[in-house]
C-alpha positions, 0 to 999 in steps of 0.5 A, a space after each residue: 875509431 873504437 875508444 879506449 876505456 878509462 883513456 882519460 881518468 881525469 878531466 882535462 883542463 884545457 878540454 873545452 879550449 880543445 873542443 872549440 879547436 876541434 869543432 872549428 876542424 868540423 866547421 871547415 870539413 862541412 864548409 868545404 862541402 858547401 862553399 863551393 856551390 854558389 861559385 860553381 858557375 864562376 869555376 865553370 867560366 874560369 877553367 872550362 868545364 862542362 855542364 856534365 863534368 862540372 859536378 866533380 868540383 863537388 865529387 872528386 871532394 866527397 868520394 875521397 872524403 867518403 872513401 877514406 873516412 873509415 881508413 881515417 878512423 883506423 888510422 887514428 887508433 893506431 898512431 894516435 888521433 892528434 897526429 892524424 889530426 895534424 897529418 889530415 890539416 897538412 894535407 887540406 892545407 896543401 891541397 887548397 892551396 893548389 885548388 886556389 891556384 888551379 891553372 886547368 880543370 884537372 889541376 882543381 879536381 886534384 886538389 878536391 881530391 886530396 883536400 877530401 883526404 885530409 878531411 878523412 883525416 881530420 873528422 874521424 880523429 876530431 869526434 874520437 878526440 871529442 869523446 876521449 875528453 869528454 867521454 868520462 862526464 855524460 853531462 859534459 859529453 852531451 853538451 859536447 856533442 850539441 856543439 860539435 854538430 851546431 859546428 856541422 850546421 853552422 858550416 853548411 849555412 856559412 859556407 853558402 853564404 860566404 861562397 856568395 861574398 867571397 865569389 862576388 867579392 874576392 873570386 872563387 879561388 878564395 873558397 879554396 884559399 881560406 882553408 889556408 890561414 885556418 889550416 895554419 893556425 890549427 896546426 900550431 894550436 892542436 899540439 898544445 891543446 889536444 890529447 895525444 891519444 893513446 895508441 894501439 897495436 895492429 894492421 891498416 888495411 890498405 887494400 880495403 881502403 884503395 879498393 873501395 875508394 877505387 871502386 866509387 871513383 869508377 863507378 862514378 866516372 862510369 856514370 858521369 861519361 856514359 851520357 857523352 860515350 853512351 850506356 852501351 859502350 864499351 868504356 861505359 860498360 867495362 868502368 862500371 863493371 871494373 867498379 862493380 868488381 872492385 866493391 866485390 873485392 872489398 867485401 872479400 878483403 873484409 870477410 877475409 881479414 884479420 883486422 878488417 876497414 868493416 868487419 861486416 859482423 857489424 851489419 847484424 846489429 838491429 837498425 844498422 844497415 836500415 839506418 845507413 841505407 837511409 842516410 845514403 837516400 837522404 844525402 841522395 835526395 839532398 845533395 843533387 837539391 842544393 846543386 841543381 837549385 845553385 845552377 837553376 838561380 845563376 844560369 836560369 835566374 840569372 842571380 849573381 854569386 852573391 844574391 844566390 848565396 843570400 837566396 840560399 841562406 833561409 833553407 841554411 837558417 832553417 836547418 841550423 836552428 832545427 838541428 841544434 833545438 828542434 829536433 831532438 825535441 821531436 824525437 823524443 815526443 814523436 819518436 826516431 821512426 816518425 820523423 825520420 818517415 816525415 821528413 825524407 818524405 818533406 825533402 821528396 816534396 819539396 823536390 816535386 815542387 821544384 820538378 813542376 814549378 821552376 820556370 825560366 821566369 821564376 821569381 824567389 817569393 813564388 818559385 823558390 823560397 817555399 820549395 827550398 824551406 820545404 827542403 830545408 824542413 826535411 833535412 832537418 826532421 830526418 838526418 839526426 834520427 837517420 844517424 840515431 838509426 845508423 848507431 843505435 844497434 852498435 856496441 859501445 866497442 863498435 860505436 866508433 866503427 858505426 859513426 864511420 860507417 853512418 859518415 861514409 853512407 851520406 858522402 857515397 849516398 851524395 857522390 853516386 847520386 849526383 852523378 845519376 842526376 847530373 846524367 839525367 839532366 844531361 840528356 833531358 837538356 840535350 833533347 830539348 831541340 829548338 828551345 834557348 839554351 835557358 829552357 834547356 837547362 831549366 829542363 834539365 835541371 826539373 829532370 834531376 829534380 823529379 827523380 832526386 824526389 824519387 830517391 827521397 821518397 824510396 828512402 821514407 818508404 824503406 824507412 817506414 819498413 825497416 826502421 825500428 824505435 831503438 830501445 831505451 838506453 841503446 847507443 846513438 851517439 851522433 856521426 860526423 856529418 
C-alpha cells in the first residue's frame, strides 16, 4: 500500500466528493463488524447454531478480514486502488446477499467469510486513495483523515444500533441485505469520482497470503472445538499444531521472498512491534466485551434486539465523540504512552466489573450502563495512541505497509481472543450443575468477562514497558480500524 510520490501534482476537484464515497466504504467496513451482534440471538434461533459455534458469525468475518488486509494492500499498488476498490465492493455485495439468504449455518459462515474478502479489498485501497488525494496539502490531509476515522466511529456506534431496529423491525437477514444497495450505488459512483491509481510492476505473494489466513483459520477452529473434542485430542492437537506450522511457513515465505506480504525488516522500526502487540491486546480485550455483554442483555436479561441495541448506544456515543474530539487533545497534554496505559488499564476494569457484578436479575442503571461507559472510556484513551504506536517508527515508504500491519494486529487480536473466551465460557457454563440454564450462562459469560480483563491488563502492563513517546515529527498516521 506504499504511496507514490508526487502521484498527484494537482489537487483534484472532485477530492472531497471522492472522500465522502470513500468514508461511506470505511463506515460499512466497521459496520459489518458491529451490526451483527445485537441479532446474534435472533441468528441463533434461525439457523441453529450452537453457544459455542455461534461466534463465527462474528470470526469467519474478521479472520478473512484480517487475513487478507496486507494481501488487499499489495494488491492496490499493483493493479491500481480504484479497481480493487471496486473488485472488493463486488465481492461484499455478492457475499451479503447469500448472508442475507442464508438457508443453514454454514451457508452464512461463507458468506461472512468472503463479505470479510471484500472488505480486505476495499480498506486498504480507500485509505491509500484518501492519502493519494489529499497527501499533497498537509491542512487537507488531516482534516481528512479526522473524517475517515469519524466515519470508523460513526460505523461502530450505527451498527449497534441499527442492528437493534433492523432485527426487531425487519429481521436479521436485513443486517447483511443493506450491504446491497450501498454496494451498488458505490460501484456506480467510484469510476467517476475516484483516482485510478497509479500502477506499478511487481509480485503477489500468494503464498504468504493463504498460509497465514490458513493459519488463523486453524488456529481458530482448533480452539473453538477443543471445548466439545477436548484439548488433548487428537483433532485438537494436530489443527492447533497445523496452524502453528503454517504461521512458521509465513515468516519463512516473508524472510525468503523477494517482494514479500511483510518484509519483516519493518519490525526494527522503534515503537513497532510494542504498538501492534498492544492493538492485538486491546481488540483482544474489547472484542469478547461487546460480545458477551450482547449475549448476557438477550439470554440473561431477556431485552429484545431493539432494547439491546438502544442499551449499547451510550458506550457507542461515548467513543464516537472521544475519538473524533477528545482524545487527540490528550495526547498531545498527556502524551501517547499515558494514555494508552490509561485506557487498556480502564477496559480491564470495566471487565472486572461485569466479571463480578452482572447478575441473573440485573437491571441496566446499576449492573450495566456504568461498567459498559467505563469500557467505552477505554477504548477511546487507547486505540488512537495504540495506532500512533503502531506507526510511528516507520518510514514514510513504510507508512503503508505499517497501516496494514496495525489493522491486521486488531482483527487477529479479536478473532483468536474470542475464541479463547468463548471456550472459556463454555466450560465454566457446562460446570454449572444444577443451575437454570440462565445462571449457567450468566457463569459463563463472568468467566469470559474476567479473563478478557486479564488480556486488557496484560496489554497496559506491556504498554507501560515497552512503548516509548514517539519523537516530534515522526509518522503516525492513522490505521483503518
Amino acid at each position: 500500500m506504499a504511496l507514490q510520490a508526487g502521484a498527484l501534482q494537482t489537487a483534484d476537484p472532485k477530492r472531497w466528493k471522492a472522500l465522502a464515497l470513500l468514508c461511506v466504504a470505511n463506515f460499512m467496513v466497521i459496520m459489518d463488524t458491529s451490526i451483527i451482534g445485537v441479532a446474534l440471538p435472533a441468528i441463533q434461533n434461525a439457523l441453529g447454531y450452537s453457544q459455542e459455534s455461534l461466534q463465527w458469525v462474528f470470526n469467519a468475518y474478521v479472520i478473512f478480514f484480517g487475513g487478507l488486509l496486507l494481501l488487499g494492500g499489495r494488491l492496490s499498488d499493483l493493479y491500481g486502488q480504484r479497481r480493487v476498490f471496486l473488485w472488493g465492493f463486488l465481492i461484499l455485495t455478492a457475499a451479503s446477499l447469500l448472508a442475507g439468504f442464508a438457508w443453514s449455518d454454514g451457508a452464512l459462515n461463507a458468506g461472512r467469510a468472503l463479505q470479510g474478502l471484500g472488505s480486505a479489498l476495499i480498506a486498504p485501497s480507500a485509505l491509500t486513495t484518501v492519502m493519494l488525494l489529499f497527501g499533497g496539502n498537509p491542512k487537507e490531509l488531516g482534516k481528512a483523515l479526522g473524517f475517515w476515522g469519524a466515519s470508523a466511529a460513526a460505523g461502530g456506534s450505527a451498527g449497534v444500533f441499527l442492528g437493534g431496529v433492523i432485527t426487531e423491525w425487519l429481521s436479521w437477514e436485513w443486517t447483511f441485505l443493506i450491504n446491497v444497495p450501498v454496494g451498488l450505488i458505490a460501484m456506480l459512483a467510484a469510476p467517476g469520482l475516484l483516482p485510478k491509481g497509479e500502477r506499478r510492476e511487481g509480485r503477489v505473494d500468494v503464498a504468504g497470503a493463504v498460509s497465514v489466513t490458513a493459519a488463523l483459520v486453524l488456529l481458530v477452529y482448533g480452539i473453538v472445538t477443543a471445548e466439545h473434542n477436548g484439548w488433548s485430542a487428537p483433532q485438537t492437537v494436530w489443527t492447533l499444531a497445523a496452524g502453528a506450522a503454517l504461521f512458521l511457513l509465513f515468516l519463512a515465505i516473508q524472510a525468503a521472498k523477494k517482494d514479500p506480504l511483510v518484509p519483516l525488516r519493518i519490525f526494527k522500526a522503534p515503537n513497532l512491534a510494542a504498538g501492534n502487540a498492544a492493538l492485538l491486546l486491546l481488540s483482544g480485550g474489547w472484542i469478547p466485551l461487546w460480545y458477551f455483554l450482547n449475549l448476557y442483555l438477550q439470554q440473561v436479561l431477556q431485552y429484545s434486539a431493539f432494547a439491546g441495541g438502544v442499551a449499547l448506544l451510550p458506550m457507542t456515543i461515548l467513543i464516537a465523540v472521544f475519538m473524533m474530539f477528545i482524545t487527540g487533545k490528550l495526547i498531545g497534554v498527556f502524551g501517547l504512552k499515558a494514555n494508552l496505559v490509561a485506557g487498556l488499564a480502564a477496559l480491564g476494569a470495566s471487565m472486572l466489573l461485569f466479571a463480578g457484578n452482572t447478575p441473573v436479575d440485573g437491571t441496566f442503571a446499576a449492573h450495566v450502563l456504568p461498567a459498559s461507559l467505563l469500557g467505552a472510556l477505554g477504548m477511546s484513551l487507547a486505540y488512537i495512541p495504540a495506532t500512533m504506536a503502531a506507526m510511528s517508527g516507520a518510514k514514510p515508504e513504510e507508512a503503508g505497509l505499517a497501516s496494514g500491519l496495525a489493522s491486521t494486529s486488531y482483527q487477529i487480536g479479536s478473532a483468536v481472543s474470542l475464541a479463547v473466551m468463548v471456550a472459556v465460557a463454555a466450560a465454566s457454563t457446562s460446570a454449572q450443575t444444577g443451575a437454570s440454564p440462565e445462571a449457567a450462562l450468566n457463569a459463563g459469560f463472568q468467566s469470559a468477562f474476567f479473563w478478557s480483563a486479564m488480556v486488557a491488563f496484560a496489554g497496559a502492563a506491556l504498554s507501560l514497558l515497552f512503548v516509548r513517546n514517539p519523537k516530534p515529527g515522526a509518522s503516525s498516521a492513522p490505521a483503518a480500524m
